[in-house]
C-alpha positions as CSV (number, residue, x, y, z in Angstrom):
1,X,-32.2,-97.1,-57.7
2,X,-35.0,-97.2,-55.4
3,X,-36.7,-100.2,-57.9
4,X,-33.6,-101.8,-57.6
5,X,-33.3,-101.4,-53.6
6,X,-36.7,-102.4,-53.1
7,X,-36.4,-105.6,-55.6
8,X,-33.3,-106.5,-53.4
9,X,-35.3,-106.1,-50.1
10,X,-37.8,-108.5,-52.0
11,X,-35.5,-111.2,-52.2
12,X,-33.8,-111.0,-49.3
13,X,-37.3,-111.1,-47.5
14,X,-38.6,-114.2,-49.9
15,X,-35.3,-115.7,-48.9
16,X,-35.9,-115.2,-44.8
17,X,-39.1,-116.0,-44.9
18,X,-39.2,-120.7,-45.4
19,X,-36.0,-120.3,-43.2
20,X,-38.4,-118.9,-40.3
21,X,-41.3,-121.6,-41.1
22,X,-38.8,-124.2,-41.5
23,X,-37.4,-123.5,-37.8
24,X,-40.9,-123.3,-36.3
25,X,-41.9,-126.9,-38.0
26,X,-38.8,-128.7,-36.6
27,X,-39.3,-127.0,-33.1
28,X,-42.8,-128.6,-33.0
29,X,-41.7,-131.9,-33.8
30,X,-39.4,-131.5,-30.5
31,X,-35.6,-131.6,-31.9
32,X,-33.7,-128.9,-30.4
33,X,-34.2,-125.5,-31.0
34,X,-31.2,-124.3,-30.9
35,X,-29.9,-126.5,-33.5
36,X,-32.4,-126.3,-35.5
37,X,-32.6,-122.4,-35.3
38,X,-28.6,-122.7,-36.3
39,X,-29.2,-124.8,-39.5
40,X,-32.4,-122.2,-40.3
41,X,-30.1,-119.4,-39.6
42,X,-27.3,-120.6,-41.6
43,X,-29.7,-121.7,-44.4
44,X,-31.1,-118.4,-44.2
45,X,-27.4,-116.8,-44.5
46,X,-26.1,-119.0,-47.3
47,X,-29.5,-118.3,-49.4
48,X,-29.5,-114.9,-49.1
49,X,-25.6,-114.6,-49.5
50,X,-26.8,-116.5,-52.8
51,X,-29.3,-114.8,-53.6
52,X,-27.5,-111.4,-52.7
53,X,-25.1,-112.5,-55.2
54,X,-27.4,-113.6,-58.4
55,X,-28.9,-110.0,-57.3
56,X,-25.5,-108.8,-58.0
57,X,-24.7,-110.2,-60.4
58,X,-28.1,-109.2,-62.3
59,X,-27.1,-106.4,-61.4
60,X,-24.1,-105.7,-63.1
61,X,-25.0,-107.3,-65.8
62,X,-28.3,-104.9,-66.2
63,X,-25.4,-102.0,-66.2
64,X,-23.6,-103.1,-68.2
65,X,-25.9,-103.6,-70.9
66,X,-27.5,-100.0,-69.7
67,X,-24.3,-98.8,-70.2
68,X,-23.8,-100.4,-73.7
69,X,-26.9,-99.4,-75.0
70,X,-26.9,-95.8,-73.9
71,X,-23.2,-95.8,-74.6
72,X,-23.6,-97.1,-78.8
73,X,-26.5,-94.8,-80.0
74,X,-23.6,-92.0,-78.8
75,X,-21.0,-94.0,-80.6
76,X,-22.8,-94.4,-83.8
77,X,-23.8,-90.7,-83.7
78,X,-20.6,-89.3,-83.1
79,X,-19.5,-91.8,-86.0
80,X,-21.4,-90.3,-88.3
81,X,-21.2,-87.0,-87.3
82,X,-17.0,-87.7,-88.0
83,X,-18.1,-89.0,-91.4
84,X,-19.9,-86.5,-92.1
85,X,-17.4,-84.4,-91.2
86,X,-14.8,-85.2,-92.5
87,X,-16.7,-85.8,-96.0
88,X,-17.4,-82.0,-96.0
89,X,-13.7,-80.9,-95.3
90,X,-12.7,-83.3,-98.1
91,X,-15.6,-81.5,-100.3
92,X,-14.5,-77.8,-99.1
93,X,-10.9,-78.7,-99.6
94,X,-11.8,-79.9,-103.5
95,X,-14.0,-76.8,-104.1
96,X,-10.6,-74.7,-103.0
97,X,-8.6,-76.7,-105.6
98,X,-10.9,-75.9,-108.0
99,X,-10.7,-72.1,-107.3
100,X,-7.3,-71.9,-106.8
101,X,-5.8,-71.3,-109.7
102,X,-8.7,-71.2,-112.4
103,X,-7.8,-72.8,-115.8
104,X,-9.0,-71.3,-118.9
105,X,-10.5,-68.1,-118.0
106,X,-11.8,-65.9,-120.7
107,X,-8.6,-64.0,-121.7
108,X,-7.3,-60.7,-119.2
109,X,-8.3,-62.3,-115.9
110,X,-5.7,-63.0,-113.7
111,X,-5.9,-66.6,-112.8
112,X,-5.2,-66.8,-109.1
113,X,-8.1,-66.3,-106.8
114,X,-8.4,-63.6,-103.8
115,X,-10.5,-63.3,-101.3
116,X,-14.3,-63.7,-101.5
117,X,-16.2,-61.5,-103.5
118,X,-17.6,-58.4,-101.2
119,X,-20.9,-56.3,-102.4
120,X,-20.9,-52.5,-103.2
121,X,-23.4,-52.3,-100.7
122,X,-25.7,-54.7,-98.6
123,X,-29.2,-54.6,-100.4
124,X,-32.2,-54.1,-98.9
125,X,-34.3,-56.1,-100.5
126,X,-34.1,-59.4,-99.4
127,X,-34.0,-61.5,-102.7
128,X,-31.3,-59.2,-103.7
129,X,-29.6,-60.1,-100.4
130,X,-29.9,-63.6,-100.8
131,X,-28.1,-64.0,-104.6
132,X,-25.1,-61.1,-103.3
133,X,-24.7,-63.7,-99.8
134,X,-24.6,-66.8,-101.9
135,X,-22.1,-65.1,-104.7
136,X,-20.1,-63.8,-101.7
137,X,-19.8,-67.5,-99.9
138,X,-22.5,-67.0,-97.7
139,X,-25.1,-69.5,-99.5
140,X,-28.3,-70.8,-98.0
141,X,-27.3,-73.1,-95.2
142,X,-30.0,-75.9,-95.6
143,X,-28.4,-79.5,-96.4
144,X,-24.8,-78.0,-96.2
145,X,-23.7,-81.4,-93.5
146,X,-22.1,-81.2,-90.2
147,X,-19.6,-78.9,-91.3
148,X,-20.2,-76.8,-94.5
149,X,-18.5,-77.6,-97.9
150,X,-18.5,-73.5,-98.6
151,X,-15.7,-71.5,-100.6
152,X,-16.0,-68.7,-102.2
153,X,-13.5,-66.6,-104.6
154,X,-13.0,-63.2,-106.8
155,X,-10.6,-63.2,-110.2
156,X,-9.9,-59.9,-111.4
157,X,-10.8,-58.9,-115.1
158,X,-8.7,-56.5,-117.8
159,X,-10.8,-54.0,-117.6
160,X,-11.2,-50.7,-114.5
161,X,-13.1,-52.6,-111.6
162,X,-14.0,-55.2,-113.4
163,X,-14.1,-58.8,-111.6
164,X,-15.6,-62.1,-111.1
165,X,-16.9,-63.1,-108.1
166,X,-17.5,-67.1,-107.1
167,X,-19.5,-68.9,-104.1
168,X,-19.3,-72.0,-104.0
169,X,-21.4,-74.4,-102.0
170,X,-22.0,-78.8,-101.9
171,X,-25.0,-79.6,-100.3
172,X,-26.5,-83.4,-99.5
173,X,-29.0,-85.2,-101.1
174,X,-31.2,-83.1,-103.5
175,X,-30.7,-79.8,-101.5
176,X,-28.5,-78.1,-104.4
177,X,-31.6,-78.2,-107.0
178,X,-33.9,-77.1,-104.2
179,X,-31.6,-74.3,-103.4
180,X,-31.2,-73.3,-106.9
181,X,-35.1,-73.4,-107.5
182,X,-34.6,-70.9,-104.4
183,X,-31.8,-68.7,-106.7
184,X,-33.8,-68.7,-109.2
185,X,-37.0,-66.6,-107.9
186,X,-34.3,-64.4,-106.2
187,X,-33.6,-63.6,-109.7
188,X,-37.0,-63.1,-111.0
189,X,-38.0,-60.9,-107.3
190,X,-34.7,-58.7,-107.1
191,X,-36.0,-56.6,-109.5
192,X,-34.4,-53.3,-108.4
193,X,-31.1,-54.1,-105.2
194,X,-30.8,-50.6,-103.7
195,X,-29.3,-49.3,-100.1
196,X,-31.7,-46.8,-99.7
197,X,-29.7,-44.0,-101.6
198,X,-29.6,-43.4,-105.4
199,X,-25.6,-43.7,-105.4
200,X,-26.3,-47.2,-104.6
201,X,-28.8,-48.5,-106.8
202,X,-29.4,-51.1,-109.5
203,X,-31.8,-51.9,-111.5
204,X,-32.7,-55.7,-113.4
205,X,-31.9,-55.3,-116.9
206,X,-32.2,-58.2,-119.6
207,X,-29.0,-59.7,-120.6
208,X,-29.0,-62.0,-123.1
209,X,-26.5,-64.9,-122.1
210,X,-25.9,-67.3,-124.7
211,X,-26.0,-70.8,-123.7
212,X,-27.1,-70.4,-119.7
213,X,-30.6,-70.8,-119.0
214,X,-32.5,-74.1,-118.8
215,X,-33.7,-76.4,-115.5
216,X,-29.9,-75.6,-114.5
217,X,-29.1,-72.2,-114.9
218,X,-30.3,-68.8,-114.7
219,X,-29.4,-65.0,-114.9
220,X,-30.2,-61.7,-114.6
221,X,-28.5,-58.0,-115.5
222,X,-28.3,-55.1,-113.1
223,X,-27.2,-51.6,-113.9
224,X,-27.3,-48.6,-112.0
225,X,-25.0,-46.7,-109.8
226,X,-22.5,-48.4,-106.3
227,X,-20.9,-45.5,-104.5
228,X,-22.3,-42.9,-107.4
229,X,-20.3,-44.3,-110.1
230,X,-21.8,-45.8,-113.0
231,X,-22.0,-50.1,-112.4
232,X,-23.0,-53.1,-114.5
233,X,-23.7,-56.8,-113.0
234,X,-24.8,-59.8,-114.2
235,X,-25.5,-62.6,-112.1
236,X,-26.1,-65.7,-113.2
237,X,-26.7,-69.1,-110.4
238,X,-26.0,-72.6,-111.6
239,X,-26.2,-76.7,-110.4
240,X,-23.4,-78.7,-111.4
241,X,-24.3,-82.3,-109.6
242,X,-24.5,-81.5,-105.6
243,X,-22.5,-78.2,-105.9
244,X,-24.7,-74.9,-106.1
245,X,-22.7,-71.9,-108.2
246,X,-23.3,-68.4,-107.6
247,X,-21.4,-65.8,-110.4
248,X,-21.0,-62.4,-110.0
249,X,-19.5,-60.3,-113.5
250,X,-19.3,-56.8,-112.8
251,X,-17.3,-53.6,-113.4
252,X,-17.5,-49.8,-113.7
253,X,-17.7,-50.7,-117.6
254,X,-20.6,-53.1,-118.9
255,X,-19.4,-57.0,-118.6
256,X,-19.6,-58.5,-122.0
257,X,-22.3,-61.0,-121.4
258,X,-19.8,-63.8,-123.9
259,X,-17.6,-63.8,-121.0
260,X,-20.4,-64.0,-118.8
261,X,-21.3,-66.9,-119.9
262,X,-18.1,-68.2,-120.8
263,X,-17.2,-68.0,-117.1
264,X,-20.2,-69.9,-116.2
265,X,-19.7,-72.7,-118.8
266,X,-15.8,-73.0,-117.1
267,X,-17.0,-73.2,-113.3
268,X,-20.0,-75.8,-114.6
269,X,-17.3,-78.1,-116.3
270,X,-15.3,-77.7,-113.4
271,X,-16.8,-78.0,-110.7
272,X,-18.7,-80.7,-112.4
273,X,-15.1,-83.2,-111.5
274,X,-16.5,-83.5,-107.9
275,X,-19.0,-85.2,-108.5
276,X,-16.7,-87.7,-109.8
């Protein structure tokens, strides 16, 4: 403000200051002064009324473009925020379709989804942490958009305790392969998930799983004890297009690693029709 202040004061100066030399030339030429003076005076007013009004109008118009070009970087960010937005909600609200009410599970598990899938204990080490977070709908937040395209679900199997847990997560770009390059070593470190107790302990075990493994797939077997009773889990991370997939098979009795991977092949194939 204090530019534009002293910018006016400039002008209105420049405009006063012919009007004063004109008045002192026609005084030495002997016409009258006081006509003179009123014709400088007036001329003087009527420039710097004009002047005071292409200052104005400058003016405003400088605003108003301020106020349009701090105004639409706002308006285009908030626009694609909303896109964003609303892109993820339609993603998150596609994933919960999916997960709804599974199709085609492996025979005994009840088809309608309940809550996410909750740990026997939190691990301690962190790779450990990081595949029970992801399988429980907490997955690695990276690339997940404005708001994040996260579900997560647990199908109960036939057998005593026996379940399958889901996590779910779409992620932009070329984040999902990233992340599951991420899964992946979490698989290969979490060689032994514990809470510090041996009634919560498990240790990696090889599982073979027929047909998961490649660039898109990995898993990994853990036995030991949750809560002092006997546990098996495999887990097993996937990449179906932009959507990570975390698995969790477990159960007071060993998971039969077919239905391991039969669960795994279902959520690849479905989860594969949002991408579409």
């Amino acid at each position: 403000m204090r530019i534009v202040h002293a910018a006016v004061a400039g002008l209105l100066a420049l405009a006063a200051g012919p009007s004063v030399a004109t008045y002192t030339t026609v005084r030495a030429t002997g016409d009258s002064p006081r006509t003179t003076g009123g014709l400088a005076t007036d001329s003087a007013g009527a420039r710097a009324t004009s002047d005071a009004g292409a200052t104005g109008d400058a003016r405003a118009t400088q605003d108003a473009l301020a106020i349009r070009d701090a105004g639409a970087p706002a308006t285009r960010g908030t626009g694609v925020r909303a896109t964003r937005d609303a892109m993820a909600a339609r993603s998150t609200g596609r994933l919960r379709g999916v997960l709804g009410t599974m199709r085609d599970l492996p025979e005994g598990f009840f088809s309608h989804a309940r809550a996410p899938w909750r740990a026997p204990f939190r691990p301690r080490a962190s790779a450990c942490r990081t595949l029970f977070d992801a399988a429980a709908g907490r997955p690695p937040r990276d690339g997940l958009g404005g708001a994040a395209a996260v579900t997560a679900a647990t199908y109960d199997g036939p057998h005593l305790g026996e379940l399958a847990g889901v996590g779910l997560a779409v992620y932009d770009g070329n984040e999902a392969a990233q992340h599951l390059d991420v899964l992946r070593a979490a698989l290969i470190r979490c060689a032994t998930a514990d809470a510090g107790t041996p009634y919560d302990r498990l240790k990696a075990s090889p599982v073979p799983l027929p047909g998961i493994g490649g660039p898109d797939a990995a898993a990994r077997g853990l036995t030991g004890r949750a809560g002092g009773y006997p546990y098996r889990m495999h887990l097993v991370v996937a990449r179906s297009g932009h959507t990570l997939i975390t698995l969790v098979h477990a159960g007071l009795t060993p998971p039969d690693p077919a239905r391991t991977a039969e669960l795994a092949r279902l959520l690849v194939r479905e989860v594969g029709t949002l991408d579409g």
